[in-house]
Residue, then its C-alpha position, 0 to 999 in steps of 0.5 A: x607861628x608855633x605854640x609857646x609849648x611846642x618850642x618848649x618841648x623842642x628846646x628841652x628835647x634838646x638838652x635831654x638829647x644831649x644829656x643821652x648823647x654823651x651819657x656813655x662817654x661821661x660814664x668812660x672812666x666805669x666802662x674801662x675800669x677793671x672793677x666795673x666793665x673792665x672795657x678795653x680801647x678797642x671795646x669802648x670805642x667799637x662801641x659807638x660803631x653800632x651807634x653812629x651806623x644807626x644814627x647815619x642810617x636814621x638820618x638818611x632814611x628820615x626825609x623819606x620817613x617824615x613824608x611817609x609818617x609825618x615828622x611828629x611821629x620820627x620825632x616820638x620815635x627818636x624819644x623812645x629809642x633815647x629811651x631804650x638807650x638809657x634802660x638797657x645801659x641801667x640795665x647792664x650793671x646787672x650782668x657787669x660779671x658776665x663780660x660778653x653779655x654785659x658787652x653786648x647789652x651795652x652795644x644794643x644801648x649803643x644802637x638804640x641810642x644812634x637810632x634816637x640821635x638820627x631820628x630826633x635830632x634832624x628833626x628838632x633842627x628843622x623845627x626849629x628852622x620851622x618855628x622861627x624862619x627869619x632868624x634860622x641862624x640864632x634859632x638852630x644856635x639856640x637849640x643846639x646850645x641847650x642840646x650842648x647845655x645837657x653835654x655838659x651836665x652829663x659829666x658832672x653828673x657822672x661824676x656826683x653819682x659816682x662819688x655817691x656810688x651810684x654811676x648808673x643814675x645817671x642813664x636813670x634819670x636821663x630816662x625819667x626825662x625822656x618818658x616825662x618829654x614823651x608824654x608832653x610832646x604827645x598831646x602837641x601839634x608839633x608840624x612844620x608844614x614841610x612834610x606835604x610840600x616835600x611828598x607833592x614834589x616827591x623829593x629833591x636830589x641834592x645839589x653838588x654843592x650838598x657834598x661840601x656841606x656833607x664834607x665839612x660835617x663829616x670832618x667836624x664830627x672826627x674832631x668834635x668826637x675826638x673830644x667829646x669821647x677820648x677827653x676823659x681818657x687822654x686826661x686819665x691814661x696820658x696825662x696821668x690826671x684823676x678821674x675828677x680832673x678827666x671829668x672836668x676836662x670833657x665838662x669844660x669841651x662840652x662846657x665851652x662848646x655850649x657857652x661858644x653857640x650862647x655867645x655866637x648867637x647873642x652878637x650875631x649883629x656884631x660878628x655874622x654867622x659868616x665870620x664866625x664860621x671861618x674863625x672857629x676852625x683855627x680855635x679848633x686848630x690851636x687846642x689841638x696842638x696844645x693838647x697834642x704837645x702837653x707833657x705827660x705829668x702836665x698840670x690837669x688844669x692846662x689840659x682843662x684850658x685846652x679842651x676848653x678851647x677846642x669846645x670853643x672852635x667846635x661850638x657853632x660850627x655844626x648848627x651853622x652847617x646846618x642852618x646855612x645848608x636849610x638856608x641854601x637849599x630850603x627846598x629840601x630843608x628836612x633832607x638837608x638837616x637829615x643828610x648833615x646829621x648823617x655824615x656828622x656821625x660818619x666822623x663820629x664813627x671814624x673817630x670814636x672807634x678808630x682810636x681804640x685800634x690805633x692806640x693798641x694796634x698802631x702804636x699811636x698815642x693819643x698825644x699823636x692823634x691830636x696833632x693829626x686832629x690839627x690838620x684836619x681843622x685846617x682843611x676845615x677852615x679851608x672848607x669854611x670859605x669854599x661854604x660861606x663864599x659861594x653860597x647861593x640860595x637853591x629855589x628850583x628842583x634840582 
């Protein structure tokens, strides 16, 4: 049984994780406008390119690390990379006048952070999956409703440090945090007995039917990033919102997504997992088309309500992919996790630097790419029955 302070520190890396996460998209508003970065489409989303590439090849190369380092030690250096992430972006404001050095100050913060998200992330999930093994499910819920609890605080946040004219306190605070989580974890045991067992039997291949989980990741990733990175934007440039009303869009996607992982976790007994699963990429579906469809001049409060309803479809869907794929094939539990994470930032990186160029180079409206996003979660329904129908538990090396 882990250590009340273990599970402490697990959770609350969560919610600092996820507050580093969307720290960049939150500030969205700075980064583009010409009296800060002065960013362009194309720039603000060819800056996630470093970071989902990090953050795919963290999550890879972290089972083969765990059983090489110990996953403590990944665990410590996911922290410090968030970490690096937030200095550099602080940092940034500094050179704002130089725009190609800024720009590449900022494409370093990126990386760091992809390679912290890669790194930490796989293994909070399989801690987690660690510390509570008869409730899996609720457990990765749990944590990634806390990580989604620090989603949401980002926007808002933003959004009083730029009324108080200090936008960049937001990246100093989210380092504070991390360094005051780095000194905590240090002194804990922080094991999962995973990390032996994993190097005795020198690895795992993954079973085909990894590749359907890894699908179903990599489609959700393009319509959560969709959200997650474009929200404050669509409300800004396409609907013609303030930035506060921009800001209160992403923090109701965020918002929703954290309360849908609370909720879904709390009637477990009512509504299985199973359900849920096959239920919330149709949620996804129908905020889609609505956001797709609003008018330009549109109330910001139905753009708020739509994104809201997405957040909802998305909020459970990642932690159940995971858990159910740990689940399945528990003998490469931490490749799993680490796999999963990787092709979930696949679509990350498909969907936050692929709409840049296909506003300014296609001619696509952002109006357009949802409804595009709509078809998507329904190939994500359809994958949901192909996962929950057919699971079958992996107890032999494959």
């Amino acid at each position: 049984m882990a250590q009340r302070n273990e599970v402490v520190a697990v959770y609350v890396a969560g919610v600092i994780q996820g507050l580093a996460l969307v720290t960049f998209p939150a500030a969205s508003t700075v980064l583009t406008s010409p009296q800060h970065y002065g960013l362009s489409s194309t720039q603000y989303g060819g800056m996630f390119v470093p970071q989902a590439i990090m953050a795919i090849s963290a999550a890879l190369l972290g089972a083969g690390l765990i059983r090489r380092l110990g996953i403590k030690r990944i665990y410590l250096l996911g922290l410090t990379a968030n970490l690096v992430s937030m200095a550099l972006l602080f940092l940034s404001q500094f050179v704002m006048s130089n725009g190609q050095v800024a720009y590449s100050m900022l494409l370093l913060a990126t990386t760091s952070l992809g390679i912290g998200f890669g790194l930490t992330v796989p293994a909070l999930n399989t801690f987690t999956a660690a510390f509570f093994p008869e409730k899996i499910d609720s457990a990765v819920l749990v944590l990634n409703a806390l990580l989604g609890m620090g989603t949401v605080l980002a926007p808002v946040l933003v959004a009083v440090f730029i009324g108080l004219g200090i936008w960049w306190g937001l990246p100093v605070l989210a380092a504070v945090l991390l360094l005051a989580l780095l000194l905590f974890s240090l002194s804990l045991p922080l094991q999962t007995g995973t990390d032996t067992t994993q190097s005795q039997k020198g690895g795992t291949a993954l079973p085909a039917r990894f590749w359907i989980f890894a699908a179903f990741a990599l489609l959700y990733g393009i319509c959560e990033t969709l959200n997650g990175n474009w929200a404050t934007l669509y409300m800004s440039q396409s609907l013609g919102t303030t930035s506060a009303a921009a800001s209160f869009a992403l923090m109701a996607f965020w918002g929703m997504v954290t309360i849908g992982r609370i909720l879904f976790a709390a009637i477990a007994k009512r509504l299985p997992p199973n359900r849920t699963y096959r239920l919330l990429p149709l949620v996804i579906a129908v905020g889609f088309a609505v956001i797709a469809y609003l008018p330009v001049g549109s109330s910001p409060f139905l753009g708020i309500l739509a994104f809201g309803l997405a957040g909802l479809g998305c909020s459970a869907l990642l932690p159940l992919t995971i858990s159910f794929g740990q689940e399945e094939m528990k003998i490469i539990a931490a490749s799993v996790a680490g796999g999963l994470i990787a092709f979930y930032q696949m679509g990350y990186g498909i969907a936050a630097f692929g709409v840049g160029p296909l506003e300014d180079y296609a001619g696509l409206s952002l109006h357009s790419l949802f409804g595009f996003a709509a078809v998507a979660a329904l190939i994500l329904a359809a994958l949901s029955f192909l996962i929950t129908n057919e699971a079958q538990p992996v107890s032999r090396q494959v």
